[in-house]
C-alpha positions as CSV (number, residue, x, y, z in Angstrom):
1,X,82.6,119.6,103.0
2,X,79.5,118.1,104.1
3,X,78.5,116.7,108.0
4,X,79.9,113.9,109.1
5,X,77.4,112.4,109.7
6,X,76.4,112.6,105.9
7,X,79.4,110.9,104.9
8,X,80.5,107.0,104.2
9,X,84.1,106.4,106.2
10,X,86.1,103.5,105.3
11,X,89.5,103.3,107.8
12,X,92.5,101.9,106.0
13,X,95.6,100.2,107.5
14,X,98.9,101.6,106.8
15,X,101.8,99.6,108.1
16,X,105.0,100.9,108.9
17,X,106.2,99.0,105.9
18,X,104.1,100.5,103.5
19,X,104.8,103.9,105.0
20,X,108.8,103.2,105.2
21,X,108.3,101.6,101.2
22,X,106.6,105.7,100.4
23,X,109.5,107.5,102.5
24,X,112.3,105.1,100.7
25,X,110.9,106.2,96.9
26,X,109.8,109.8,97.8
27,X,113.7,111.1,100.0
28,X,115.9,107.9,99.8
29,X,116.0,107.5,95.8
30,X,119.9,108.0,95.7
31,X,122.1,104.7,95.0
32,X,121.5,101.9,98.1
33,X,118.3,104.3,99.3
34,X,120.4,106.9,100.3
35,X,120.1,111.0,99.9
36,X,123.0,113.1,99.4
37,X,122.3,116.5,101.1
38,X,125.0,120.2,101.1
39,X,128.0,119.0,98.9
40,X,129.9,121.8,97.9
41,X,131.8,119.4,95.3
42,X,135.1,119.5,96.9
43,X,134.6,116.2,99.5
44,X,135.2,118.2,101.9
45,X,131.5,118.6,102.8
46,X,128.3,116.9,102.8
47,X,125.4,114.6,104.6
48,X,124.6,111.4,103.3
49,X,121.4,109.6,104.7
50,X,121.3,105.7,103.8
51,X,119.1,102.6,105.1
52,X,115.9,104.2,106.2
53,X,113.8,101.8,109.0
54,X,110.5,103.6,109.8
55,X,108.3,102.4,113.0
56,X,105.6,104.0,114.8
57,X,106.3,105.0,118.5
58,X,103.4,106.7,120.9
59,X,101.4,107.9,118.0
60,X,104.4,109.6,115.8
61,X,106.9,108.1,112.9
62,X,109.5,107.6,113.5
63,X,112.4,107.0,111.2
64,X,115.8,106.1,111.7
65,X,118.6,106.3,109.6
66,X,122.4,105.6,108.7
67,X,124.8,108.9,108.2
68,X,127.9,110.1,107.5
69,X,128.4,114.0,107.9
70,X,131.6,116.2,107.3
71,X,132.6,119.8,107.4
72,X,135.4,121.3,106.4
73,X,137.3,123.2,103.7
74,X,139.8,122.1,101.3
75,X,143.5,123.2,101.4
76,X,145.1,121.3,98.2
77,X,144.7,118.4,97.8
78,X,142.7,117.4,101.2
79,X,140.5,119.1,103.7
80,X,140.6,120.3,106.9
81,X,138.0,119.0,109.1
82,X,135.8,120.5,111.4
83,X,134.2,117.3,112.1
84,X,134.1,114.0,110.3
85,X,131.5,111.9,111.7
86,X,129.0,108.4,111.3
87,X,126.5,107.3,113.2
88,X,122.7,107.4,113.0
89,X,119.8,110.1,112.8
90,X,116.5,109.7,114.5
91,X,113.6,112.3,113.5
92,X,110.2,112.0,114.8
93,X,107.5,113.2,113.0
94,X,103.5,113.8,113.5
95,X,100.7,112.8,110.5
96,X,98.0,115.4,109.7
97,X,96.1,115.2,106.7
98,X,97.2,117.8,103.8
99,X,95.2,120.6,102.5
100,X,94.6,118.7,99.3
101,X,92.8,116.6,101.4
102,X,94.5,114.0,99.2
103,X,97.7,113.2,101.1
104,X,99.0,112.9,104.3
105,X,102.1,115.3,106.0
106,X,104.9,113.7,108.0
107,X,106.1,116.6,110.1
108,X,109.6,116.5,112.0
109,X,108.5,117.3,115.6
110,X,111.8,116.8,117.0
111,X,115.5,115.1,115.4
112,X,118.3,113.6,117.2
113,X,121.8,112.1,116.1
114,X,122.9,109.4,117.4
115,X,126.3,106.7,117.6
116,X,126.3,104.5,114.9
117,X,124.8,101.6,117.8
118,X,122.1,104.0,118.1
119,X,123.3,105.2,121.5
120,X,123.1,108.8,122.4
121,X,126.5,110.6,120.7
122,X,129.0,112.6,122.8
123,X,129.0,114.7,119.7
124,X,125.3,114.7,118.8
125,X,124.9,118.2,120.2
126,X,128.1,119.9,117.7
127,X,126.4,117.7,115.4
128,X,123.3,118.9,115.9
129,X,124.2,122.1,115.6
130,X,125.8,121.9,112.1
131,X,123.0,119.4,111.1
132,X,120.1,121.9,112.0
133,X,121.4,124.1,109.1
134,X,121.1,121.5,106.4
135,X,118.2,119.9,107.5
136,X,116.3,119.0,104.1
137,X,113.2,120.4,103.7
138,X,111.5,117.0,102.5
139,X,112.8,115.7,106.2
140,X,111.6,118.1,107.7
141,X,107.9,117.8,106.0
142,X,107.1,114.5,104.1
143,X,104.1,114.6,101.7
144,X,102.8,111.7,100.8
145,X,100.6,111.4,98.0
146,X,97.3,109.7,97.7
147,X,96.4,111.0,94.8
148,X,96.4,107.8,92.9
149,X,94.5,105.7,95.0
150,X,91.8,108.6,95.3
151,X,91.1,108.8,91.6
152,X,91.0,105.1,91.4
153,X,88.6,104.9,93.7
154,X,86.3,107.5,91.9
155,X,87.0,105.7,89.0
156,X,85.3,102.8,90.6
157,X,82.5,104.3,91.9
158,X,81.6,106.1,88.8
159,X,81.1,102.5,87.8
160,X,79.2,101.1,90.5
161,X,76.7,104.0,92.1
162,X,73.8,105.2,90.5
163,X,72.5,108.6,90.6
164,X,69.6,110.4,89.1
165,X,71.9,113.0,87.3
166,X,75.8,113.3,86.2
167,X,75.4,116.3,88.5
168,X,74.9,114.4,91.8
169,X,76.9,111.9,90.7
170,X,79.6,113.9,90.0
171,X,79.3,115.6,93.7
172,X,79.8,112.0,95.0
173,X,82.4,111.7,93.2
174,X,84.4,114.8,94.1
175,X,83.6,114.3,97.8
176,X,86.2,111.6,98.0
177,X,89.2,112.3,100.0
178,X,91.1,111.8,103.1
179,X,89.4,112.7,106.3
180,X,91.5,112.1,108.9
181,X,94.8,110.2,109.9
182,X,95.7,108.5,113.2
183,X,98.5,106.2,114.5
184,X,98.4,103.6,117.2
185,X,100.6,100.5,117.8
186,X,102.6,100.0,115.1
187,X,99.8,101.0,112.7
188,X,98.8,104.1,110.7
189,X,95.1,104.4,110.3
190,X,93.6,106.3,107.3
191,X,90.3,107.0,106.7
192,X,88.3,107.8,103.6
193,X,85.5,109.2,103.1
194,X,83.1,110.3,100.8
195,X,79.4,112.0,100.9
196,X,76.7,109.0,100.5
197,X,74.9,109.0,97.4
198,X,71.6,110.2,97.1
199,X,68.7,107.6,97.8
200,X,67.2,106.6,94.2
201,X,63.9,104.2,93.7
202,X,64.8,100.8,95.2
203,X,65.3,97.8,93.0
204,X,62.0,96.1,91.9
205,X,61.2,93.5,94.7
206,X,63.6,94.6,96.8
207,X,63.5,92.9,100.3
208,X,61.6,89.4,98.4
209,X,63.2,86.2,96.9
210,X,63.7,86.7,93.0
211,X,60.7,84.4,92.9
212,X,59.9,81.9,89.9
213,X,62.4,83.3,86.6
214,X,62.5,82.5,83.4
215,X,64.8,80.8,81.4
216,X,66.3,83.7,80.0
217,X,67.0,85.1,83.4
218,X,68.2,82.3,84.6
219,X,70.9,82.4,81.9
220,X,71.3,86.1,82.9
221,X,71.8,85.0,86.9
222,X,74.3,82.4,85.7
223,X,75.8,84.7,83.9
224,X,76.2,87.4,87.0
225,X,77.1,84.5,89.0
226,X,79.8,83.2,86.9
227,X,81.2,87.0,86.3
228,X,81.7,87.2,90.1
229,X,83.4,83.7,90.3
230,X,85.6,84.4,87.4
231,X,86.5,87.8,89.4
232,X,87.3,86.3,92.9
233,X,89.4,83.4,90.7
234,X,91.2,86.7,89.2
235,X,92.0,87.9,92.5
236,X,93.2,85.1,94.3
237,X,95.6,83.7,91.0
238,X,97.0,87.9,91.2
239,X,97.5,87.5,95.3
240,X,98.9,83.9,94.5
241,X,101.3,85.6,92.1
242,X,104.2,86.3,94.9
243,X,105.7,83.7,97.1
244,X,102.8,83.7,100.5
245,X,102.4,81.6,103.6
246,X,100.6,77.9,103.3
247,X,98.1,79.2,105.9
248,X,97.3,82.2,103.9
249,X,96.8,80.3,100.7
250,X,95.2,77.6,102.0
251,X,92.3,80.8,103.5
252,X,92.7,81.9,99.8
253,X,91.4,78.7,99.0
254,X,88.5,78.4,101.8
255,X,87.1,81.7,100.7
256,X,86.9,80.2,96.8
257,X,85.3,77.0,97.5
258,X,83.2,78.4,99.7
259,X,82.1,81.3,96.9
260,X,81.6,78.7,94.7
261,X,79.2,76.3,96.7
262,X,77.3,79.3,97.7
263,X,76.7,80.1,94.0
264,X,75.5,76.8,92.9
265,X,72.7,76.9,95.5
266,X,71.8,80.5,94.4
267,X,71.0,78.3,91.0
268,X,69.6,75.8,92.5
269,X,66.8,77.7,94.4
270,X,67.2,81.3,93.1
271,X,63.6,82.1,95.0
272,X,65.7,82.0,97.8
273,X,68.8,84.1,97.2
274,X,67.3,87.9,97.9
275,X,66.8,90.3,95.8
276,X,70.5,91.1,94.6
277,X,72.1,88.0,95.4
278,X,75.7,89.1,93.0
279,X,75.8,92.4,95.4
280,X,75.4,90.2,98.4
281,X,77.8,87.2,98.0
282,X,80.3,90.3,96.8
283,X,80.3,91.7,99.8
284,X,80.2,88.2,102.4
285,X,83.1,87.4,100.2
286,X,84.6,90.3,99.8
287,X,84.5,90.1,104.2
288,X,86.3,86.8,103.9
289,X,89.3,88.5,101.6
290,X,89.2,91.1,103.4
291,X,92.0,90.1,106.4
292,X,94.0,88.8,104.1
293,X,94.2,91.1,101.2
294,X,95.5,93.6,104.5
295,X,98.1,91.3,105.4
296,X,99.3,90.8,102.1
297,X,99.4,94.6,101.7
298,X,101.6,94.7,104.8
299,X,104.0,92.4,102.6
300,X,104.7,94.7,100.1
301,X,108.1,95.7,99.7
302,X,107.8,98.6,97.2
303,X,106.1,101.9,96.9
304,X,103.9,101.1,93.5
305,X,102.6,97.3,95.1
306,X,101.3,99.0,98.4
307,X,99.2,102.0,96.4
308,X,98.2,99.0,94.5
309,X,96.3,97.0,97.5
310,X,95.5,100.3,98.8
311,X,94.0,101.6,96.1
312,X,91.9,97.7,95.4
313,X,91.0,97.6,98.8
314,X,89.7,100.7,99.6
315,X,87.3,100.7,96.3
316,X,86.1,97.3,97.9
317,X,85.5,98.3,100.9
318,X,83.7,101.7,99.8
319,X,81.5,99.2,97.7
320,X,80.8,97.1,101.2
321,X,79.9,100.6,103.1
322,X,77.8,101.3,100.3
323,X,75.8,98.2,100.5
324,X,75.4,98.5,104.2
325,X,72.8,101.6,103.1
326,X,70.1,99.1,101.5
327,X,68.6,99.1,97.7
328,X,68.1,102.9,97.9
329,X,71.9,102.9,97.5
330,X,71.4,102.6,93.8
331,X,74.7,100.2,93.9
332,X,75.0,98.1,90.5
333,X,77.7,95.7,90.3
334,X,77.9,95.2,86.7
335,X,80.6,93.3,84.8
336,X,82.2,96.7,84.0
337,X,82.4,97.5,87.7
338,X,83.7,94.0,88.7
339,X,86.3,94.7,85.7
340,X,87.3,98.0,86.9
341,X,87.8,96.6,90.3
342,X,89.9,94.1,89.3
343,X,92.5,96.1,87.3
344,X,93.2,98.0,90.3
345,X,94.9,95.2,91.7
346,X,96.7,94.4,88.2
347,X,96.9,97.4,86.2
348,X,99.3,95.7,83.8
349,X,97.3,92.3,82.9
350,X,95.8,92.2,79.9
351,X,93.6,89.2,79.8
352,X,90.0,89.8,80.5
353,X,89.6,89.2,84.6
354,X,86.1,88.0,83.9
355,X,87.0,85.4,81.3
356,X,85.8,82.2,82.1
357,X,87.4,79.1,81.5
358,X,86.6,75.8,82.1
359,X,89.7,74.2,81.2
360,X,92.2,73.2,83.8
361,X,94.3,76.0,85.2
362,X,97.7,74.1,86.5
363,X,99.1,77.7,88.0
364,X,94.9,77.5,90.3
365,X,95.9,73.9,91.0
366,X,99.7,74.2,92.6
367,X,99.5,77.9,94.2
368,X,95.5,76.2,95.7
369,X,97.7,73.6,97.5
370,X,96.7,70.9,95.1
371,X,99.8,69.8,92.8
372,X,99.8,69.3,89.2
373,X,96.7,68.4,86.8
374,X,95.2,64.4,86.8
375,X,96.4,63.0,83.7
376,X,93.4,63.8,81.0
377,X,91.2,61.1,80.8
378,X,91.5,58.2,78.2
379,X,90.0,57.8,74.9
380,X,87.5,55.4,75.3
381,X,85.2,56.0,72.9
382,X,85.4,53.6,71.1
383,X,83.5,49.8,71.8
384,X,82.5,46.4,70.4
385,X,80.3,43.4,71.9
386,X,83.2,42.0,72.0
387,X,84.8,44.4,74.6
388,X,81.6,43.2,76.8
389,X,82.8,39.2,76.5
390,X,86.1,40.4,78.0
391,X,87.1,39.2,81.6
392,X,88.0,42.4,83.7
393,X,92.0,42.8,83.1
394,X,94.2,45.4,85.2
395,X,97.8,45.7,84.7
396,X,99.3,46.1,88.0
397,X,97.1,48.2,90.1
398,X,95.7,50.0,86.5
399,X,92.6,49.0,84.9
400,X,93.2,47.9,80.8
401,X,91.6,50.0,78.4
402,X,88.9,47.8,77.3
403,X,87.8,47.2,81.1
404,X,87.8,51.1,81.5
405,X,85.6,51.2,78.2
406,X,83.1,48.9,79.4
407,X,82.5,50.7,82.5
408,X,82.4,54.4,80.6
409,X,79.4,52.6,78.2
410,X,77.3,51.1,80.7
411,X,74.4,51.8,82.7
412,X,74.2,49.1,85.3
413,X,71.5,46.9,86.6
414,X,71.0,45.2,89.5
415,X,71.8,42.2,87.9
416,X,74.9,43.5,86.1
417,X,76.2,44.0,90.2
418,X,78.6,40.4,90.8
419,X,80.6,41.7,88.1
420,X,79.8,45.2,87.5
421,X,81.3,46.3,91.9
422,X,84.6,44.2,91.5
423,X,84.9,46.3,88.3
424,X,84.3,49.7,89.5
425,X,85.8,48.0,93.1
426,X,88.9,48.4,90.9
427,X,89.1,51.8,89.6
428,X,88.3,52.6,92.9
429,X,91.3,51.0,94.3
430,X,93.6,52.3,91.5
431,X,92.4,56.3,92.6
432,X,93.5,55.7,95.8
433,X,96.9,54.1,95.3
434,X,97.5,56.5,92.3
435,X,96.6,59.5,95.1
436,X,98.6,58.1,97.7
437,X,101.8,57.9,95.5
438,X,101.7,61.3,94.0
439,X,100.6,62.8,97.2
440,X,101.9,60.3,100.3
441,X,100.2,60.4,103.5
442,X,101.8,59.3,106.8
443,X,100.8,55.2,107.0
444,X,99.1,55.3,110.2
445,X,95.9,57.2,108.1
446,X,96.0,55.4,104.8
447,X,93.8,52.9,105.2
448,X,91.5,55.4,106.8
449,X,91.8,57.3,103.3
450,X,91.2,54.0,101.4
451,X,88.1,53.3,103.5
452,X,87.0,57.4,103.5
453,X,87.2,57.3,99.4
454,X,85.4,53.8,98.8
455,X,82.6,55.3,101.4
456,X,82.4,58.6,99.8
457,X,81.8,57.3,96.6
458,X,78.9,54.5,98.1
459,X,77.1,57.9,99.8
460,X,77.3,59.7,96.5
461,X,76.5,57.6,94.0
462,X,76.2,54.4,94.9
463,X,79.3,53.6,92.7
464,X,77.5,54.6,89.6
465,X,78.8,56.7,87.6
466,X,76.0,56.7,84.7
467,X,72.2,56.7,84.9
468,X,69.2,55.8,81.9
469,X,67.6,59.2,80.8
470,X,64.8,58.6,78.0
471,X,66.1,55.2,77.1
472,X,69.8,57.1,76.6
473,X,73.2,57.1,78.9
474,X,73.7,60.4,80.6
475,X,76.1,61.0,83.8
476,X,74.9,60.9,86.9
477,X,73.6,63.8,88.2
478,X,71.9,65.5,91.3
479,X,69.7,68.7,91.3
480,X,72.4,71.2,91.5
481,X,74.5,70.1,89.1
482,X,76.8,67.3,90.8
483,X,78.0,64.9,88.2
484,X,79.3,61.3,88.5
485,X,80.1,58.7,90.7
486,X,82.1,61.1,92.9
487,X,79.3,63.9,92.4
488,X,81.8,66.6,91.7
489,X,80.3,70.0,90.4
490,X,82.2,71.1,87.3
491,X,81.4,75.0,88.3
492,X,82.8,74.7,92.3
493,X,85.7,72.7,90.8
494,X,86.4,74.6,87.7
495,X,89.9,75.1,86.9
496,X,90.3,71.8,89.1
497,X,89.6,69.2,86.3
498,X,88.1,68.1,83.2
499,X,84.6,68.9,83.0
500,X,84.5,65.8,80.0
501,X,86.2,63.7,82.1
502,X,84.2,64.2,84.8
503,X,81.1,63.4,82.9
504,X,82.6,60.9,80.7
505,X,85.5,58.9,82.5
506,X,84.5,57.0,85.4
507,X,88.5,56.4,86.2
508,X,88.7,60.2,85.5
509,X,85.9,61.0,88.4
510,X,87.3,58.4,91.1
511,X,90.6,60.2,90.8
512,X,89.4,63.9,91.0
513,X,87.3,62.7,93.9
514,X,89.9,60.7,95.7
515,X,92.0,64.0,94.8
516,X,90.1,66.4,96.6
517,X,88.8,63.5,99.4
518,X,92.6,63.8,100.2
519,X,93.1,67.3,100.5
520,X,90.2,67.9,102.9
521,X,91.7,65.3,104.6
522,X,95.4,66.4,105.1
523,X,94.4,70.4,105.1
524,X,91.2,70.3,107.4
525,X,90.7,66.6,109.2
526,X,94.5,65.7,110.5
527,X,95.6,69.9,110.3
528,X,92.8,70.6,112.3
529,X,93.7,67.7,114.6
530,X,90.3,65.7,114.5
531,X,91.5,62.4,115.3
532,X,93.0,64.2,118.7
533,X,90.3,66.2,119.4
534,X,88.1,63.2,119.5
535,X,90.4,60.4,120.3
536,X,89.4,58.6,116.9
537,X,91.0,58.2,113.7
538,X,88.4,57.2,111.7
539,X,86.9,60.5,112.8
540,X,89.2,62.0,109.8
541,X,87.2,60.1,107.4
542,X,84.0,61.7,109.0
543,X,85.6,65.1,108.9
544,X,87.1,64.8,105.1
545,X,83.8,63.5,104.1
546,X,81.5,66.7,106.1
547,X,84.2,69.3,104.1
548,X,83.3,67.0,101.1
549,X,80.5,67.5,100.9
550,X,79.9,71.1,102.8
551,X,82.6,72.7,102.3
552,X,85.7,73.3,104.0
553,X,84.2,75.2,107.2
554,X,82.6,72.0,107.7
555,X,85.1,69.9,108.4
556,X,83.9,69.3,112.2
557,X,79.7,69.3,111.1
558,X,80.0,65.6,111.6
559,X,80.2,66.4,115.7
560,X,78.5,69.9,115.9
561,X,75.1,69.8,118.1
562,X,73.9,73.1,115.8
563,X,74.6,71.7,112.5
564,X,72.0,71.9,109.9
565,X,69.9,68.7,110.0
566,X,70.5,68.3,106.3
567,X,74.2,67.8,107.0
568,X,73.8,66.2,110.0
569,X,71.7,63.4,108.3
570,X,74.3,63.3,105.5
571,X,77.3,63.1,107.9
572,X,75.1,60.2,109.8
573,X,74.5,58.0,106.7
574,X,78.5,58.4,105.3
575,X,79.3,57.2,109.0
576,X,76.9,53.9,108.7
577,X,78.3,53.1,105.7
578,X,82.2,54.2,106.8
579,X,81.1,51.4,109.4
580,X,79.8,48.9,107.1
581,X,82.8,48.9,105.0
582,X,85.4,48.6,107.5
583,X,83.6,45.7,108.9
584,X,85.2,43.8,105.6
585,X,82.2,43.7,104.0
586,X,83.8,46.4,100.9
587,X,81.1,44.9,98.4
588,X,78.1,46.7,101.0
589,X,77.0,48.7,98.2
590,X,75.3,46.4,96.7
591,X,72.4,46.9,99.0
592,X,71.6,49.8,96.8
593,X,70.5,47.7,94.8
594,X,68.3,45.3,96.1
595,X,64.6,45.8,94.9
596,X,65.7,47.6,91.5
597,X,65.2,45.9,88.3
């Protein structure tokens, strides 16, 4: 084994769940998890263990269980009993790491029997006595096995370290295994470890920006990028899978987003992303999941689920330990690695974990916290001059088709504003309404949503949802990709909606925006508590709008004294407007337009 100090440690929590889950499949395997130990056949002997319940008590396991014990002989047709007895049994055992160095020992130190309310039994030391002879041998030493989990991680890393030879990678490799085992509280603590890799020639440019790229690798970047999203989309649909908490869903959700918007400013100024910027937003992310991925672990109820998120989180952990060595690591976190990783966590799927698709994923939507898909956007494609004679119609709160197709073909001038804003003033309206039905809101904060999405949608895009690009129509959109007159960017809300619609449908945009305008504003602003931190309700417009446009660890931006100035300038302007709006003067956007042609 080499030093210590020349290996990579990574401790991993085992609750006493997970540990009770290995005990239940591995010596309770008999109908209703029970064992059947020393019966002769005849009835008239035999110990039966049922219900085990494992905890953890001054740094030992211990596990308690149901039983039922009887010793006699038989004489016809019935027995003669030495004893006939129920109650419980209570063993306590130590953890030591076994000589395979892949799995751990759970050593009775000392046993006890007890009345069936747990109480110390009159007869526990007769019982004892008899008991001590038929103690089973795989209660009196528990292996568990790690085996599993310890060649999946190898498997892993074959994928992800580089070496200069099979030969040293190979040693790598075979280092692996379990280095030691504690317990504390009500938690086991295992630690792997495995010898760190031999340096190899850092990455070009290591330690610089990627500097000015060329198209090709741009498309390459993108492409690495969009492998990683399409993984940590995997991952949280497969932890999504079983019934889990709102708050642990809605951090599922915080750690996408926030992946997402970090990936689309990679793009947008990739000298600025570091040399290996798919390594590094891995491993923040993988930080983020990280809590969570150990709670859900805790959650699992059977034996093959825990070695699962064992297994998944220790090779993800391994891979942040690794990176924590610098370029010299020789770490590549290829598609093939990113694959490997995420079959760990879902052996049995067999869809590609790093296919992307930009259609909308309803099962994303719900388990995300944000109901079923907008209905697809209307056909609108097709227009006459006549359509442009037409008087604005709606039919109840719903704008006509041929009002909807005038807006989706024109590019607006300033001229075009007395009748283009009541138009678009509208399908604004209609978002909101159709938002507040299918999601209601308490009363005393709708009119603070109305008022949040109109101003949103004045900040963005100045209620335009098209722009003029070489004499053509194009959507609206900003630098990094942002499109329409909600400025929604297809790749952080992919799954979310309809990239067409988004570019295409300017009722489509207003509700996707009012859509996600509205969860920020239940599941951040009022959640949070905003309007009673600060006293002000209007103050969960200002908070919906800095997650908005942020992200969701924004939320308070609008009042933080260290925000960046960008944000701070953004949160500023929405606020002025926010103002403007609620004055009664909701046709204020029109000041975009003064001095344009």
């Amino acid at each position: 084994m080499p030093a210590l100090a020349d290996r990579l440690q990574i401790p991993l929590a085992l609750d006493q769940s997970f540990i009770e889950s290995l005990v239940r499949e591995q010596v309770f395997s008999g109908p209703d998890n029970s064992v059947r130990i020393n019966d002769n056949g005849t009835g008239c002997q035999f110990l039966v263990l049922r219900n085990p319940q494992v905890s953890i008590v001054a740094g030992q396991v211990r596990l308690r269980t149901d039983a039922e014990a009887r010793a006699g002989r038989p004489v016809g047709n019935s027995c003669v009993l030495v004893m006939n007895w129920r109650g419980q049994l209570e063993f306590d055992q130590e953890a030591r790491v076994g000589d395979d160095r892949k799995s751990v020992l759970l050593r009775t130190v000392s046993w006890r029997a007890l009345s069936a309310d747990g109480q110390t039994d009159t007869l526990s030391t007769t019982v004892g006595r008899w008991l001590e002879r038929y103690l089973p041998l795989n209660l009196q030493q528990t292996r568990i096995s790690l085996v599993q989990p310890v060649a999946q991680l190898q498997g892993f890393l074959a994928e992800v370290v580089s070496a200069a030879d099979a030969a040293q990678l190979n040693a790598v490799l075979d280092s692996v295994a379990v280095d030691s085992i504690s317990a504390r509280g009500d938690v086991m603590t295992l630690t792997l470890g495995m010898q760190a890799p031999p340096a190899v020639a850092a990455l070009a440019g290591a330690g610089n920006g990627l500097g000015a790229l060329s198209a090709a690798q741009l498309v390459e970047l993108d492409s690495q990028l969009g492998a990683l999203d399409a993984f940590i989309t995997y991952t949280i649909k497969q932890l999504a899978a079983d019934p889990v908490p709102p708050a642990t869903m809605a951090a599922l959700f915080d750690v996408l987003l926030d992946l997402r918007l970090e990936l689309v400013d990679i793009l947008a100024s990739p000298r600025n992303a570091g040399p290996d910027p798919v390594r590094a937003q891995f491993v923040a992310t993988w930080g983020r999941l990280m809590p969570i991925l150990q709670e859900l672990a805790a959650q699992q109820a059977d034996h093959a689920s825990a070695l699962r998120y064992l297994s998944f989180i220790a090779a993800g952990d391994m891979l942040r330990v690794l990176d924590g060595l610098g370029p010299t690591a020789g770490i590549d976190l290829s598609t093939a690695g990113l694959r490997r990783l995420a079959r760990l966590l879902a052996p049995g799927e067999t869809a590609d974990p790093l296919q992307r698709d930009d259609a909308v994923d309803p099962a994303l939507r719900r388990s995300l916290g944000f109901g079923e898909p907008l209905p697809p956007p209307a056909d609108t494609s097709q227009t006459s001059w006549l359509d442009w004679l037409v008087k604005p119609a709606y039919a109840g709160n719903r704008p006509d088709v041929r009002t909807v197709q005038k807006l989706n073909n024109w590019v607006p001038k300033t001229a075009d504003m007395k009748t283009y804003l009541p138009m678009v003033k509208g399908v604004l309206q209609y978002a909101v309404t159709e938002q507040l039905d299918a999601t209601p809101m308490d009363r005393n904060f709708r009119e603070v949503f109305r008022r949040l999405v109109f101003t949103a949608a004045w900040q963005e895009s100045c209620w335009r949802q098209f722009m003029a690009k070489n004499n053509k129509r194009m959507p609206l959109e900003s630098g990094s990709g942002d499109i329409g007159m909600m400025q929604i960017n297809p790749k952080v809300w992919r799954g979310f909606y309809e990239t067409h619609g988004l570019k295409w449908d300017i009722v489509y945009n207003a509700r996707a925006g009012a859509d996600i305008l509205q969860h920020h504003m239940l599941n951040y602003a009022i959640a949070k508590g905003e309007h009673k931190t600060t006293g002000k309700t209007d103050n969960l417009a200002r908070s919906a709008y800095a997650a908005y446009n942020g992200g969701p660890r924004q939320y308070d931006r609008y009042r933080r004294r260290n925000a960046p100035a960008a944000g701070k300038k953004a949160d500023t302007l929405f606020y002025e407007k926010y103002r403007i709006f609620s004055s009664g003067n909701e046709l204020g956007v029109q000041q975009c337009f003064q001095g344009m042609p």
